[in-house]
C-alpha positions in Angstrom: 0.0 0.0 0.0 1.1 3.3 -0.6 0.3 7.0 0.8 -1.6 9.6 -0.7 -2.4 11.5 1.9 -1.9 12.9 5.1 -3.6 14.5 7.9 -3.7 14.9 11.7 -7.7 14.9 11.7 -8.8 11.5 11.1 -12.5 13.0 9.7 -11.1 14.3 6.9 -8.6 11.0 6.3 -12.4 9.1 6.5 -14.1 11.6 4.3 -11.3 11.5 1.7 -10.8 7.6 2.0 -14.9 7.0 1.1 -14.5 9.4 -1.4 -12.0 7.5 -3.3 -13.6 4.1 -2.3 -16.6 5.9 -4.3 -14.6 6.3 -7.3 -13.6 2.3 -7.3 -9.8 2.3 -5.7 -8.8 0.2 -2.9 -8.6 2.8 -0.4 -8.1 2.8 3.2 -7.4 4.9 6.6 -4.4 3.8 8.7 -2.3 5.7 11.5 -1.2 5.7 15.2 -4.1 6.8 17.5 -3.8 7.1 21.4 -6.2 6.4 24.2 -8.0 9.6 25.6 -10.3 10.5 28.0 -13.4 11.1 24.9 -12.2 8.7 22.3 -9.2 8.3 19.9 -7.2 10.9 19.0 -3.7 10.7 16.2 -0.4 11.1 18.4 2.6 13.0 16.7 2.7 10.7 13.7 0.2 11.7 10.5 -3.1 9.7 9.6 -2.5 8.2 6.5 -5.0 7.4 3.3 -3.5 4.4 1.3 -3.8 2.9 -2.1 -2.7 -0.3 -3.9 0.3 0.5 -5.3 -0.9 -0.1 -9.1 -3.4 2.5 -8.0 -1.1 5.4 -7.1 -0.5 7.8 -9.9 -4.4 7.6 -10.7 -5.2 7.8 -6.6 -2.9 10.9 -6.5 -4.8 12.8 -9.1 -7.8 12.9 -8.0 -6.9 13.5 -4.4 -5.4 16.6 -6.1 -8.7 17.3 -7.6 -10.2 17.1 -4.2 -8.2 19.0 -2.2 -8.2 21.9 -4.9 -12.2 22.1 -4.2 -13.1 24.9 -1.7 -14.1 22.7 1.1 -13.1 25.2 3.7 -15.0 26.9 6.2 -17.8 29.4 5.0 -16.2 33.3 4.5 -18.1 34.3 7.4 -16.7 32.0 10.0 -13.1 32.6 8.8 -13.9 36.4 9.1 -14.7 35.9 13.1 -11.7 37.6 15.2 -12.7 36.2 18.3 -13.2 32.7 20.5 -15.6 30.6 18.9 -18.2 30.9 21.3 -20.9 28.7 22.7 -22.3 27.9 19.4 -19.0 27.3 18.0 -18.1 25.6 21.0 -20.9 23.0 20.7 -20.2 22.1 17.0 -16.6 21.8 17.7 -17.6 19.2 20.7 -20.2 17.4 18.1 -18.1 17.1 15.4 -15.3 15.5 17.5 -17.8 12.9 18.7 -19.0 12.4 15.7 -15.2 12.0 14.2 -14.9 9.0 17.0 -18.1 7.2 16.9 -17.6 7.2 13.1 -13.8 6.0 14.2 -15.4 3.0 16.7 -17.9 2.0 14.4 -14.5 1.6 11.7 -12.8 -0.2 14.4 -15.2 -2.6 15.3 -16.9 -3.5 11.5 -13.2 -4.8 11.1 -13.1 -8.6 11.3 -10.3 -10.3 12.9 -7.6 -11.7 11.5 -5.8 -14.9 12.9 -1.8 -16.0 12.9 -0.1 -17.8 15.3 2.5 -20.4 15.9 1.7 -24.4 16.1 5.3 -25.5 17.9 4.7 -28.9 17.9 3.3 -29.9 14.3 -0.2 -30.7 15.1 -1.7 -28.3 12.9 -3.0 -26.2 15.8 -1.7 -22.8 16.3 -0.2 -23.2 19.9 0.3 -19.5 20.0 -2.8 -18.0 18.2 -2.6 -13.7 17.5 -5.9 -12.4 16.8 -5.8 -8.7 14.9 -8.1 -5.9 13.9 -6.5 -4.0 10.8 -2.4 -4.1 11.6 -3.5 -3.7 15.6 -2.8 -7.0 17.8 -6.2 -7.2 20.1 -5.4 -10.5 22.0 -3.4 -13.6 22.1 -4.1 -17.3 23.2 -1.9 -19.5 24.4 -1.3 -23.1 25.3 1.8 -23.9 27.0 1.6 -27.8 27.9 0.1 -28.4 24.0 -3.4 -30.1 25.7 -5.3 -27.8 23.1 -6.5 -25.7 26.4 -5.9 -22.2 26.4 -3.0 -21.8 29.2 -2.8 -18.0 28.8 -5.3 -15.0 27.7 -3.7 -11.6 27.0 -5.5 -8.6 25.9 -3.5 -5.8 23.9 -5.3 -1.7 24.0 -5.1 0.2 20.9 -1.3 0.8 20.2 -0.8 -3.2 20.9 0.5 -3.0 24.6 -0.4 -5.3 27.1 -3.2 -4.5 29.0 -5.1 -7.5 30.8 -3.9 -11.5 31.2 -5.4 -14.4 32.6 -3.1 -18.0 33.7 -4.2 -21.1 34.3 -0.8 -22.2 36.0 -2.3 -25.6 36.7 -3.5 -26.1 33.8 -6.7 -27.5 35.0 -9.2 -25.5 32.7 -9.5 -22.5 35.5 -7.9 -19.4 35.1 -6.8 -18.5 38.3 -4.3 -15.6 37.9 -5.1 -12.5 36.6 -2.7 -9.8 35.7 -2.9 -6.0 34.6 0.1 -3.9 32.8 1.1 -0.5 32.2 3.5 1.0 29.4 3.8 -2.8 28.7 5.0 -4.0 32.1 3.3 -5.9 34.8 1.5 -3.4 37.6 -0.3 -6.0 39.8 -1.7 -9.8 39.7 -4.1 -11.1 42.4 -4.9 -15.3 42.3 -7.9 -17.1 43.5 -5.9 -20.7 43.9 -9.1 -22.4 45.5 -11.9 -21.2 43.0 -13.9 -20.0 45.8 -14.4 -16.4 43.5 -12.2 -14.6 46.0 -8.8 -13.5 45.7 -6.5 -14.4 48.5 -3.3 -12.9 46.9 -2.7 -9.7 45.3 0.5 -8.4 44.2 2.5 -5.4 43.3 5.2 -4.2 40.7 7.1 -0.8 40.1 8.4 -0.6 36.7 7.5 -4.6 36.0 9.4 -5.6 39.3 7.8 -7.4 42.0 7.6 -5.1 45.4 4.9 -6.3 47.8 2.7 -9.3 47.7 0.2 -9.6 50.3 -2.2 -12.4 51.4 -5.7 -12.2 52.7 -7.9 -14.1 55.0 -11.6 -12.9 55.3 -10.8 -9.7 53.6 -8.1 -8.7 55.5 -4.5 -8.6 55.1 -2.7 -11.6 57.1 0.9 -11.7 55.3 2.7 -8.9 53.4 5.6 -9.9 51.7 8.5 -7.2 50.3 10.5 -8.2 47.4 14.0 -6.6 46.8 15.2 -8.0 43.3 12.2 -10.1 43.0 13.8 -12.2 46.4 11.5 -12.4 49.6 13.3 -10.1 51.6 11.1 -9.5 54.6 7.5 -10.7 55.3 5.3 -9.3 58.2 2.2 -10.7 59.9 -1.3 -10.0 61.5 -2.3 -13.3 62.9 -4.9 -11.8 64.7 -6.5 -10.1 61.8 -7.0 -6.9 63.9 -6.0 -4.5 61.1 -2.2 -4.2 62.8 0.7 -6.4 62.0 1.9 -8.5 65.2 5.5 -9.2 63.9 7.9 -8.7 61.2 10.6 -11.3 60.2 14.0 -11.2 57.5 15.2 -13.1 55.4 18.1 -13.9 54.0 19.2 -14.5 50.3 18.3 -17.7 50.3 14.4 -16.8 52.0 15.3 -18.6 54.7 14.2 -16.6 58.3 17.1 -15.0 59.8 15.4 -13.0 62.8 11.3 -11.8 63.7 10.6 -8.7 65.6 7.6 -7.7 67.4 5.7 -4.9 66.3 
């Protein structure tokens, strides 16, 4: 595919890409968007309108065509000196929701594509990659080839790891789930006996394990600090009164070296 066009408002990329889909070429939108707060928005890189390459020098024409028409704003808006105004303000606000519903509705008409790796020749992917356009939206993997899914990861928009689910005894249950940020693990918790509530929850700083802590009844019981993902020190609440009772170290092989009252 090749480029035709550029823009940072992904409107006018759609408006321009149905325009030439009108006219019979094989066109489509395709950029970088980021997350916001009310929708999808392009980051510093250009949305791009695309063409087969055998359809480029015909493509390009006509997008010169188009962009020579005065589709501007009417002389008497341009004319305004100042703010645009409540008015203003609400068409500016409709048109930018309308830009991302049309945007989700683009997004999700997409069908998935499948790829994947099958390591052990059985004609089953054993790493399966599921995509919408060129963005990865989840993966599913099976680690002990019993054609069970072992693993369940879920990519956001830019293909960075959002949400994962383990079944680390591969009995069918996911019991482990996991959450990311900028593509490194910020917390797990696990429900090891399937009773729906989860008794450990852990914490990372820049994908390294800090703290993990256990509860019993809702409380905490056990908090566990990591220092170079080792069990360094582990304190206790064995009475479940909200304060812990003791602390013990350890030493570099976990092993307890001392406990102190608290």
């Amino acid at each position: 595919m090749v480029t035709v066009f550029e823009s940072r408002d992904f409107l006018e990329a759609k408006v321009l890409s149905n325009y030439l889909e009108n006219k019979g070429f094989g066109a489509r939108v395709e950029g970088e968007f980021l997350q916001g707060g009310v929708g999808e928005f392009p980051v510093s890189g250009l949305v791009r309108v695309v063409v087969p390459e055998s359809e480029c020098a015909e493509a390009v024409k006509i997008v010169k065509e188009w962009e020579a028409k005065d589709i501007g704003e009417p002389t008497s808006v341009k004319a305004k000196k100042g703010g645009m105004g409540l008015k203003g303000s609400l068409l500016f606000m409709t048109g930018l929701l309308v830009g991302f519903a049309i945007h989700e509705v683009v997004y999700l008409a997409q069908p998935e594509e499948k790829g994947g790796v099958d390591y052990n020749k059985d004609g089953v992917y054993d790493e399966a990659y599921f995509f919408k356009g060129e963005n990865i939206v989840r993966a599913e993997l099976d680690r002990n080839f019993d054609g069970e899914v072992d693993v369940l990861q879920y990519f956001d928009r830019r293909g960075r790891f959002d949400r994962s689910w383990d079944d680390l005894d591969f009995d069918g249950r996911f019991e482990t789930e996991g959450r990311y940020k900028n593509n490194q693990y910020l917390s797990h918790k696990v429900d090891a006996d399937g009773d729906g509530v989860f008794e450990e929850r852990g914490y990372y700083q820049y994908g390294v394990r800090e703290k993990v802590r256990f509860l019993k009844d809702g409380k905490i019981y056990k908090e566990i600090s990591y220092v170079i993902d080792k069990a360094a020190s582990f304190k206790l609440d064995e009475n479940l009164d909200g304060k812990f009772d003791k602390e013990c170290y350890l030493d570099i092989f976990e092993d307890v070296e001392k406990c102190e009252a608290l």
